[in-house]
N, C-alpha and C positions, 0 to 999 in steps of 0.2 A: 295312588302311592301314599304311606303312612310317613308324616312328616312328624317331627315330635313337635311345630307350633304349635298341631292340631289339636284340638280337646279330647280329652281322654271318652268322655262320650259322644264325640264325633266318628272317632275311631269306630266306635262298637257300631254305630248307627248304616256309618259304611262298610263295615266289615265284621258282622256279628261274631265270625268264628274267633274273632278275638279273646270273645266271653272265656277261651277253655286258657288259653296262654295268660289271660290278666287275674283268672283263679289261681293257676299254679305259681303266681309269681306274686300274690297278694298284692295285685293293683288295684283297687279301689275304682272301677263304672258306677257306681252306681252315687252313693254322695258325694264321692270327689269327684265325681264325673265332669264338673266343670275346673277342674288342675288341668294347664296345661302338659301335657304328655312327657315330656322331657323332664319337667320338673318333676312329676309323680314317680318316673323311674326314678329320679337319682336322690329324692328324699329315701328310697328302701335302699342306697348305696347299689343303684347296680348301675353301669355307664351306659349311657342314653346310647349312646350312637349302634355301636354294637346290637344291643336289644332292640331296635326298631330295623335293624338291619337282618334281625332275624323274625321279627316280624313280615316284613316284605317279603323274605322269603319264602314263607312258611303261609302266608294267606294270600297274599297277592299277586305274587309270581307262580305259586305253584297251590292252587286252591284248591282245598278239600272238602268234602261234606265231611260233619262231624263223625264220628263213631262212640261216641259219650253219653249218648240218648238222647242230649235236650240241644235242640235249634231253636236260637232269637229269630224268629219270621219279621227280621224289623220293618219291609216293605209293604209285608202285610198289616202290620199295625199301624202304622204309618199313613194307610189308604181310609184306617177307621174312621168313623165319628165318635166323637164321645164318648155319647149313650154304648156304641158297640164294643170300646174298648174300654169301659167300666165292666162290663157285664165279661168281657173276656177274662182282665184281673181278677175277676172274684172268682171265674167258674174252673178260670184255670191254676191262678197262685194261693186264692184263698182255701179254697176244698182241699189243695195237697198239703198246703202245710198245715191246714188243721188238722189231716191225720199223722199228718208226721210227729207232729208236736204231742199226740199220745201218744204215738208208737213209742215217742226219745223216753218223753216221763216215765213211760212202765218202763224201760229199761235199764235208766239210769239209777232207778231206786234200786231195782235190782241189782245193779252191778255194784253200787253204794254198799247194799249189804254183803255182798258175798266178799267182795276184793276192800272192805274196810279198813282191814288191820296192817295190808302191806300196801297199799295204796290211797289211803284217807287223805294226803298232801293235794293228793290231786283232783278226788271225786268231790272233796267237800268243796273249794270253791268252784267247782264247773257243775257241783248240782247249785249251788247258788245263783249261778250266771245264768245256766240255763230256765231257772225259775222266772228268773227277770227277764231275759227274753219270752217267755211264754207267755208272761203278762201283759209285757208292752208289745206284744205281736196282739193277742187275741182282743185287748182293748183296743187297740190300732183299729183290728178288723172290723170291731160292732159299731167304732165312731165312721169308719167310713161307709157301709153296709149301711148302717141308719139314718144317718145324719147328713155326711157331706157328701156321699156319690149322689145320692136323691137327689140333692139341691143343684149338684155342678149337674145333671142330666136335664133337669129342669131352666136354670140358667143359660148354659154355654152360648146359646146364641143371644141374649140380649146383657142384661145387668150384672155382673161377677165380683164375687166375693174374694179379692184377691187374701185374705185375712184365713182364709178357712186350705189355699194352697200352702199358706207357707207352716199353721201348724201341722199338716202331715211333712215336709219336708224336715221340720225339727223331732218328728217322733221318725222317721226315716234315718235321723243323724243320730237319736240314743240308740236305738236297734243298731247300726252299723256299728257303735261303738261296743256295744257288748258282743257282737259277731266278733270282733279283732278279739276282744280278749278268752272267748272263746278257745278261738283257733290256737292263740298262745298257750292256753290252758290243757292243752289238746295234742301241742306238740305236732300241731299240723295234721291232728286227727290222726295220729298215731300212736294206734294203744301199746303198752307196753308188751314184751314179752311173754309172761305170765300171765297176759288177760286171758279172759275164757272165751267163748264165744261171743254170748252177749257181750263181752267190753267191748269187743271188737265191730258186732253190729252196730253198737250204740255209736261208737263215732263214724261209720259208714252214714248212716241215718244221719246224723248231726252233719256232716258236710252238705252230704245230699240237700237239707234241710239250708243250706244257708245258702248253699248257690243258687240255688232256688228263689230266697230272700234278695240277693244282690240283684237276678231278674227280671223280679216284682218291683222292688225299688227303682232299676234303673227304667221297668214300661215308666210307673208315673212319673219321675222325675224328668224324665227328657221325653218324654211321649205323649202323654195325658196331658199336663200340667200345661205346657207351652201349648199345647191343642185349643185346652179348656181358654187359659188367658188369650189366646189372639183371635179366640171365637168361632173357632174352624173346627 
């Protein structure tokens, strides 16, 4: 049963299908993942009791496989090592958002030019945001691919650098924060009326792209991370 003491990533870890209800209702698994549950609902104004009482119902009481495409195998990861759940985050979060992340860029310059003149309010700072997401994602990706997954695979069972966990948790925490503004910028990934097609792939793509990101985020932050430190 989902209690709101619980932690918002305790939640997910017991009950992954949570991932689709705390996307649509922009609850934060992944860096806020350690806000107590209750509080995370009622800082977005919505009432705790109610919304956990439809979670219960909705996963727990009456559980469903997703229909959305993408399942957290938390129990699966869970059983990992290390070494195997590095090599899962790259082969699985890193390789799609790397194409994602061209797919979005040819898009959105396109869609920048064609929808310029009646939509400029909007494309110009969400091609801004998303610049800097791309930046601090694919620098993200070569510091951990190079540098620190190497080391923790190396490491985890004796000597640990707890110094090298918390700067990916702080590049974890600016990513999430241009994700939010994103999504505001986005209108909840809602193109306007008049978009064409492409505007309209592009924020298909751009969601896809971030719930993807909060996934990634939440394996290492409550999965990897606590692994790596307790040496298991």
């Amino acid at each position: 049963m989902i209690t709101g003491k619980m932690k918002v990533t305790d939640v997910v870890k017991a009950y992954p299908e949570a991932v689709e209800i705390f996307n649509d209702f922009h609850i934060d698994y992944c860096c806020g993942g350690k806000d107590v549950l209750e509080e995370a609902i009622q800082k977005l104004g919505i009432e705790s009791k109610s919304f956990i009482d439809l979670l219960n119902k909705k996963i727990v009481n009456q559980p469903q496989k997703s229909n959305k495409g993408q399942v957290l195998a938390v129990e699966r990861l869970t059983e990992m090592e290390v070494p195997d759940l590095i090599d899962y985050i790259i082969e699985t979060h890193h390789s799609k958002e790397r194409i994602l992340l061209a797919e979005i860029d040819e898009l959105i310059n396109k869609v920048l030019l064609a929808h310029y003149e009646h939509h400029q309010a909007q494309l110009v700072p969400l091609h801004g945001l998303f610049s800097d997401l791309r930046k601090e994602l694919q620098e993200h990706f070569a510091k951990e691919e190079k540098l620190i997954f190497p080391y923790m695979k190396k490491s985890y069972a004796g000597d640990r650098n707890a110094g090298y966990v918390k700067d990916l948790e702080d590049e974890h925490e600016a990513a999430g924060t241009l994700i939010k503004e994103i999504t505001a910028c986005t209108n909840d990934f809602t193109a306007p009326e008049d978009g064409c097609a492409s505007y309209r792939l592009a924020f298909k793509k751009l969601q896809e792209l971030i719930n993807d990101v909060y996934i990634h985020i939440f394996t290492e932050n409550s999965l990897l991370f606590p692994k790596y430190e307790g040496g298991n």
